[in-house]
Biopython code that builds the backbone (N, CA, C, O; Angstrom):
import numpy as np
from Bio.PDB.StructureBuilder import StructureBuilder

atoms = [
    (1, "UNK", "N", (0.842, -1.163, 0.000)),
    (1, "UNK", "CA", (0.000, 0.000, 0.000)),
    (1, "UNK", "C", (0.897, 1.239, 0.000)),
    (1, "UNK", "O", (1.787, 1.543, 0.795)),
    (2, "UNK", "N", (0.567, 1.714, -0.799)),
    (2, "UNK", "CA", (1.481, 3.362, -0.682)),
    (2, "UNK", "C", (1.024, 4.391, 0.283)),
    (2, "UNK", "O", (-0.129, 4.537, 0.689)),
    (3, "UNK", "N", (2.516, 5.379, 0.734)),
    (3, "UNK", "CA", (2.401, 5.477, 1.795)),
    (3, "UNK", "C", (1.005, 7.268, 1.497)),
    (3, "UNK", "O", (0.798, 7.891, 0.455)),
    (4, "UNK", "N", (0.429, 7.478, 2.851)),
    (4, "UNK", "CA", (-0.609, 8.816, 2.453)),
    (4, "UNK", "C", (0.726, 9.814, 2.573)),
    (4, "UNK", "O", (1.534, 9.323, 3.361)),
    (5, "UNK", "N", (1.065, 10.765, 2.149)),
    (5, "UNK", "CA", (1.083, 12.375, 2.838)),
    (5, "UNK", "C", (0.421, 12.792, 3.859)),
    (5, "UNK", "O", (-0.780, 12.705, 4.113)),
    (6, "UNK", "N", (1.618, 13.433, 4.657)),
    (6, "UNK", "CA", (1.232, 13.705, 6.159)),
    (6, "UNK", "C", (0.625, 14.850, 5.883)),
    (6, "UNK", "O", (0.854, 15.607, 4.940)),
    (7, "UNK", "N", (-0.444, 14.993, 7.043)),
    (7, "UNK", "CA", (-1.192, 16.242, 6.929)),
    (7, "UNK", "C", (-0.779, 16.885, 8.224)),
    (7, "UNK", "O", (-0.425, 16.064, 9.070)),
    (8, "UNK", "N", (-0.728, 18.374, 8.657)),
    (8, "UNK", "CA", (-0.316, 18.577, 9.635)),
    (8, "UNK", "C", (-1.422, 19.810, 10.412)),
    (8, "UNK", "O", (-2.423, 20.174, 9.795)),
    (9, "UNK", "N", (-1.220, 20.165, 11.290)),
    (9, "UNK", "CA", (-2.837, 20.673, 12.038)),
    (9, "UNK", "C", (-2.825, 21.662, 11.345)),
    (9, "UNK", "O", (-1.810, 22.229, 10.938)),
    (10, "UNK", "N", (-4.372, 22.089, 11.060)),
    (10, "UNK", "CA", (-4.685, 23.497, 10.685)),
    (10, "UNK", "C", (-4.419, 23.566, 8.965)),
    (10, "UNK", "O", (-4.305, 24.583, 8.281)),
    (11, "UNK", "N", (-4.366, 22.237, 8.553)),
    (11, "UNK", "CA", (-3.621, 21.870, 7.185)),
    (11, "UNK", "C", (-4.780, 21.735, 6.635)),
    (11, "UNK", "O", (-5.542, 21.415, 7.547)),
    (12, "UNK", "N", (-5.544, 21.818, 5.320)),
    (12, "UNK", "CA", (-6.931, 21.043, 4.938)),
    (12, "UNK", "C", (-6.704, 19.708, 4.196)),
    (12, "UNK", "O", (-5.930, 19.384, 3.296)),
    (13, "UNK", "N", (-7.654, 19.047, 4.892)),
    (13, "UNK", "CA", (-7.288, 16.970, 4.519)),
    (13, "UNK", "C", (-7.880, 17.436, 3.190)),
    (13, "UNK", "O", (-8.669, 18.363, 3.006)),
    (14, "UNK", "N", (-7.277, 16.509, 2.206)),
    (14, "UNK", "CA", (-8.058, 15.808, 0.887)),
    (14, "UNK", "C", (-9.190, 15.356, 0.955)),
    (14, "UNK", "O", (-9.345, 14.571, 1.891)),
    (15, "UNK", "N", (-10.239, 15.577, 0.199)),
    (15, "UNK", "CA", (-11.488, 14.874, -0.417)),
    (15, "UNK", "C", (-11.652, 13.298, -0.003)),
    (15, "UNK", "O", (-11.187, 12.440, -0.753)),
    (16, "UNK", "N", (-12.223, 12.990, 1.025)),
    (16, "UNK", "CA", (-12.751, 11.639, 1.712)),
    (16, "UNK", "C", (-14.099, 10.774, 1.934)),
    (16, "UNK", "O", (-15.023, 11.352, 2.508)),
    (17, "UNK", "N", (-14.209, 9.979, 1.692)),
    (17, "UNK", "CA", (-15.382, 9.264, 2.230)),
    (17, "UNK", "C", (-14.988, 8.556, 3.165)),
    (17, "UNK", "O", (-13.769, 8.470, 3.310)),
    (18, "UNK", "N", (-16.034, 7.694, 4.262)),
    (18, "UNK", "CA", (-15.890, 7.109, 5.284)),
    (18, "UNK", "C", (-17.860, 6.360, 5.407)),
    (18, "UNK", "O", (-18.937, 6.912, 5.182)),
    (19, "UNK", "N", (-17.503, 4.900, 5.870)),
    (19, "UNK", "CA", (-18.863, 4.727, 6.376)),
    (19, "UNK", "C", (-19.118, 5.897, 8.035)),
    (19, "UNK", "O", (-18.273, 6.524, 8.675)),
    (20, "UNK", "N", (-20.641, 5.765, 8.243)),
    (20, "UNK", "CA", (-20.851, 5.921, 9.362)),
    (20, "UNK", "C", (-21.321, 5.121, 10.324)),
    (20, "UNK", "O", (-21.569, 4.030, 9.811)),
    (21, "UNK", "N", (-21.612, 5.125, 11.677)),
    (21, "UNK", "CA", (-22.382, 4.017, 12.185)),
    (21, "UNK", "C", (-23.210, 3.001, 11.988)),
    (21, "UNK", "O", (-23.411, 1.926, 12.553)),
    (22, "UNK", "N", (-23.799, 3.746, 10.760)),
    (22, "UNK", "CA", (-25.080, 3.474, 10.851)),
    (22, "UNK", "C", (-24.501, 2.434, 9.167)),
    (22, "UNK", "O", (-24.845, 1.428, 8.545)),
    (23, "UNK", "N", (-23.740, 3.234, 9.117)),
    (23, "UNK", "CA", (-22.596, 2.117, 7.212)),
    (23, "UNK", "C", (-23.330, 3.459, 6.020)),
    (23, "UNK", "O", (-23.154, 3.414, 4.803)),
    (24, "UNK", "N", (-24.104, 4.517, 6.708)),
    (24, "UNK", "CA", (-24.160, 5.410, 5.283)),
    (24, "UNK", "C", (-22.915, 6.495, 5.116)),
    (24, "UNK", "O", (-22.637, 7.346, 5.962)),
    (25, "UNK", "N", (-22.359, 6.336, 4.107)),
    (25, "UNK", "CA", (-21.174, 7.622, 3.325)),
    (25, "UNK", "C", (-20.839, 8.605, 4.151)),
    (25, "UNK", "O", (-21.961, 8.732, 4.642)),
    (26, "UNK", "N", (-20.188, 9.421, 4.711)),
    (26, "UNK", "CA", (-19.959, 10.869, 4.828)),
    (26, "UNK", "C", (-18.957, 10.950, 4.980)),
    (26, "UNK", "O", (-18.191, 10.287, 5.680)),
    (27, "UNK", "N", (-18.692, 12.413, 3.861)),
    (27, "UNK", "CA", (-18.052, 12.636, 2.662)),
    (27, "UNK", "C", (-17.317, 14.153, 3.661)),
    (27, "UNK", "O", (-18.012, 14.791, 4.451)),
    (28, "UNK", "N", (-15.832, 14.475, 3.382)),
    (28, "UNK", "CA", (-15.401, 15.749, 4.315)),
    (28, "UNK", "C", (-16.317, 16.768, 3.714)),
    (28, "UNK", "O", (-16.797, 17.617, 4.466)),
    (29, "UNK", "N", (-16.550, 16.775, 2.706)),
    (29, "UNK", "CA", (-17.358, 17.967, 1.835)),
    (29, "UNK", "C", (-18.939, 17.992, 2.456)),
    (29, "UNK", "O", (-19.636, 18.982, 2.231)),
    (30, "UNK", "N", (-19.512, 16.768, 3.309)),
    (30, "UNK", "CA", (-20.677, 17.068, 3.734)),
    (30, "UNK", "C", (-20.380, 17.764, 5.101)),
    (30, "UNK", "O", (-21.514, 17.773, 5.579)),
    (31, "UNK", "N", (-19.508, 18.400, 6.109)),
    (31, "UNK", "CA", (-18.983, 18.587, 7.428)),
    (31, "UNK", "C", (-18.677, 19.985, 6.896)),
    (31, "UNK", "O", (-19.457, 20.721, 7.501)),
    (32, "UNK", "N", (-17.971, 20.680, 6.111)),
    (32, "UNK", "CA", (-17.568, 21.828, 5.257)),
    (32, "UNK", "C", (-18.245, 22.461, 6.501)),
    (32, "UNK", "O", (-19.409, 22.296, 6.865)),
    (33, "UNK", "N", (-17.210, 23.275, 7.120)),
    (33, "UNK", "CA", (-18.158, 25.043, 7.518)),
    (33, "UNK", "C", (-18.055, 24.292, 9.329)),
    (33, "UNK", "O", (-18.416, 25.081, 10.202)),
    (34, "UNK", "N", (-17.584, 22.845, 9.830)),
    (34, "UNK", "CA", (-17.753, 22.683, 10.921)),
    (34, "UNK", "C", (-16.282, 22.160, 11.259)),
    (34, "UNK", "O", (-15.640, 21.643, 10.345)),
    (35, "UNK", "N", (-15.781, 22.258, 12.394)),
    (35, "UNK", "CA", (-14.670, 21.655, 13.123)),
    (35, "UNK", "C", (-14.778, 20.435, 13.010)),
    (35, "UNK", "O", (-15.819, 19.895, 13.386)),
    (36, "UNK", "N", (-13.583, 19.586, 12.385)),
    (36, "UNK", "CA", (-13.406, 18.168, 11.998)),
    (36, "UNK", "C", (-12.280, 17.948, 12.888)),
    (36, "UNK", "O", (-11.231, 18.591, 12.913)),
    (37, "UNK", "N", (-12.733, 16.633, 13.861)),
    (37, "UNK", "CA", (-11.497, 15.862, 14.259)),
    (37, "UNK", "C", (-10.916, 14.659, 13.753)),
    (37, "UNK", "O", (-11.420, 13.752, 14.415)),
    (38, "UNK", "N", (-10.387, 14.345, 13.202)),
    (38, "UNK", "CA", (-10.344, 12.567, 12.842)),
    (38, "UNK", "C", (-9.037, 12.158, 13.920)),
    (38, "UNK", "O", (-7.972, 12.715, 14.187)),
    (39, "UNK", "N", (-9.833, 10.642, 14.477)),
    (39, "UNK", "CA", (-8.643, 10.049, 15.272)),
    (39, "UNK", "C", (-9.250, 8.466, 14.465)),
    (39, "UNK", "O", (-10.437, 8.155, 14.365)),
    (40, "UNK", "N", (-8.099, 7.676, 13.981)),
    (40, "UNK", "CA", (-7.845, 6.797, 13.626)),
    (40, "UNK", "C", (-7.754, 5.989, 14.498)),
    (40, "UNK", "O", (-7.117, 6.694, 15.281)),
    (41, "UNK", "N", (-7.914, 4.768, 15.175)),
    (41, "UNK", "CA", (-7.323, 3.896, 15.904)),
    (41, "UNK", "C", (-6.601, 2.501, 14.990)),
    (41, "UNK", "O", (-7.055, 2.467, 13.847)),
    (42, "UNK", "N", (-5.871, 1.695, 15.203)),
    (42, "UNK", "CA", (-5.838, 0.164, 15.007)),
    (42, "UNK", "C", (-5.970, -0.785, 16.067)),
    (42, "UNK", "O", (-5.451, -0.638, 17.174)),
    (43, "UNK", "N", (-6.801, -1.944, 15.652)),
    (43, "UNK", "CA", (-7.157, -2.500, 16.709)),
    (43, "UNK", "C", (-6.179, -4.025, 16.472)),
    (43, "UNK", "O", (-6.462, -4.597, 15.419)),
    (44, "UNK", "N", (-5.383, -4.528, 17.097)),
    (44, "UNK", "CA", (-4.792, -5.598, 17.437)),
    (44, "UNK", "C", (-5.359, -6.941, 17.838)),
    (44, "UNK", "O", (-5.903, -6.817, 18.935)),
    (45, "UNK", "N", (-5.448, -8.236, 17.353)),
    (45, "UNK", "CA", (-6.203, -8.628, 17.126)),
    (45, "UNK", "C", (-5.639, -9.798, 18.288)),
    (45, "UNK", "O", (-6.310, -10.801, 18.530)),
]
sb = StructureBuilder()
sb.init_structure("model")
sb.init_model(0)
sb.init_chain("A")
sb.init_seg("    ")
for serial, (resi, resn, name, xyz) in enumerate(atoms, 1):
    if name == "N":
        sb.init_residue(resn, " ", resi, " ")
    sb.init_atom(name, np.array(xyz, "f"), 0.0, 1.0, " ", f" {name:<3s}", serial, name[0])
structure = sb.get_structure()
C-alpha cells in the first residue's frame, strides 16, 4: 500500500469518504463550515 502524505494541524485533509455508524457515506465535503477531528485507531487482534 502506498504510503498517504502527512497532513499537519490546521492543514486542509483531501477529499474523503468514510462509512458511518449506521454504514451510510460521509463525505469531508458534507462537514464543510464545521470543526473536523479525525482520530484513527488500530485495533490488534
Amino acid at each position: 500500500m502506498p504510503q498517504s502524505p502527512s497532513i499537519l494541524l490546521n492543514q486542509t485533509a483531501p477529499e474523503f469518504s468514510l462509512p458511518d455508524t449506521e454504514g451510510d457515506l460521509v463525505s469531508l465535503q458534507d462537514l464543510r463550515g464545521n470543526k473536523v477531528v479525525l482520530v484513527f485507531l488500530r485495533h490488534f487482534a
